[in-house]
C-alpha positions in Angstrom: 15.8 11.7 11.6 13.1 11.7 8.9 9.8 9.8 8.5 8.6 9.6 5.7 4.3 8.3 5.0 3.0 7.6 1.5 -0.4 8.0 0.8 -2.8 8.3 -2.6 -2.6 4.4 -3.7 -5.8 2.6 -5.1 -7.4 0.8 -7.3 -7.8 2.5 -11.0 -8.4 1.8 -14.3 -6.1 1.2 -17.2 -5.5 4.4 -18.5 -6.5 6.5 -15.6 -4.4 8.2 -13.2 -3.1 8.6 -9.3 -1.4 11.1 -7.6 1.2 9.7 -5.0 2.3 11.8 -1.7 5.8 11.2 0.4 5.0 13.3 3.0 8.3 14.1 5.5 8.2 14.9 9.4 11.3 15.3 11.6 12.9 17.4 9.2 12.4 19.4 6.1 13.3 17.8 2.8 15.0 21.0 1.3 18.1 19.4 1.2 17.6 16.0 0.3 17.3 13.6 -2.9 14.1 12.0 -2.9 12.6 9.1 -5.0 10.1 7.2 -5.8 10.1 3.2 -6.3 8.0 0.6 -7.3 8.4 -3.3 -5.9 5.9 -6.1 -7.5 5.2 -9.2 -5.5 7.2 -11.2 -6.5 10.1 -8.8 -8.0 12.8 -6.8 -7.1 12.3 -2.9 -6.4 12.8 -0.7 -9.0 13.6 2.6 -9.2 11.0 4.9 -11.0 11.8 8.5 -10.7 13.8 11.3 -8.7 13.9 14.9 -7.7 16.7 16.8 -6.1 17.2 20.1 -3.9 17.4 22.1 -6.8 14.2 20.4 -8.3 16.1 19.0 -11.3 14.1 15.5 -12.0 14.8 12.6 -13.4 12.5 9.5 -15.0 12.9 5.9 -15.9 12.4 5.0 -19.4 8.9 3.4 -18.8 7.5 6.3 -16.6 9.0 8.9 -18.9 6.2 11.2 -20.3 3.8 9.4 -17.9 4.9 10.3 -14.5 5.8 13.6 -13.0 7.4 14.0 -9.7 7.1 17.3 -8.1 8.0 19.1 -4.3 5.9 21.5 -2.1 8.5 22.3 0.4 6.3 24.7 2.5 4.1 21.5 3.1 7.2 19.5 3.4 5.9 16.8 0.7 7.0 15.1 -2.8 4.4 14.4 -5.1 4.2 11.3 -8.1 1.3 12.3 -11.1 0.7 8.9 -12.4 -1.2 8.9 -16.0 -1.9 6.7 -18.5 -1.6 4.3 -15.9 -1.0 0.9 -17.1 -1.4 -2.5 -15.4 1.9 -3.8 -15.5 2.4 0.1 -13.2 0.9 -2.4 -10.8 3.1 -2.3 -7.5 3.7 -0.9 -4.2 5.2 2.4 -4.5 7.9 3.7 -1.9 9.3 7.4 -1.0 13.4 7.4 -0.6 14.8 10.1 1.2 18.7 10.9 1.0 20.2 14.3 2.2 23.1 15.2 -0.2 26.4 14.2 1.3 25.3 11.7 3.3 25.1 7.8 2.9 22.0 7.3 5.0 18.7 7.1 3.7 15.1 7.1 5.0 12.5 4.9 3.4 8.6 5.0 4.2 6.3 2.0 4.2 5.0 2.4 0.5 1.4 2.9 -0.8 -0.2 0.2 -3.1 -1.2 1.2 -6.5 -3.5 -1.7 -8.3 -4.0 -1.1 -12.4 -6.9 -3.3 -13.4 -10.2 -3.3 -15.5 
């Protein structure tokens, strides 16, 4: 079992930047897939970027070169650097966890990142 907390959402300026944390408890992300997604009210969630157990990343096309995800695994935490933050980045952004080789996943309760001047 995994639990997973977001944290480092706000309020920030066009062009300015966040740093997102997925932190895990119950067991140490090591072995698992994690992402990050973003859902806007009244939208469907979309996924934004990945890591993996070997720390192999990957983006999608409209975070790419503006977003880097990242692991600490002694603090047992995945990271999102958000720059040039735009305001259509505006969303609630969620932590995935997946172990590799398994079909269940672990989803924490999102942090909500507002772009505006």
């Amino acid at each position: 079992q995994v639990q997973l907390v977001e944290s480092g959402g706000g309020l920030v300026q066009p062009g300015g930047s966040l740093r997102l944390s997925c932190a895990a408890s119950g067991s140490g992300l090591q072995t698992y897939n994690v992402d990050w997604y973003c859902q806007a009210p009244g939208k469907q969630r979309d996924w934004v970027a990945r890591i993996m157990p070997s720390s192999s990343t990957n983006y999608a096309d409209s975070v790419k070169g503006r977003f880097t995800i990242s692991r600490d695994n002694a603090k047992n935490t995945v990271f999102l650097q958000m720059e040039s933050l735009k305001p259509e980045d505006t969303a609630v952004y969620l932590c995935k966890a997946k172990r590799v080789g398994s079909n269940r996943e672990y989803w924490g309760q999102g942090t909500q990142v507002t772009v505006s001047s």
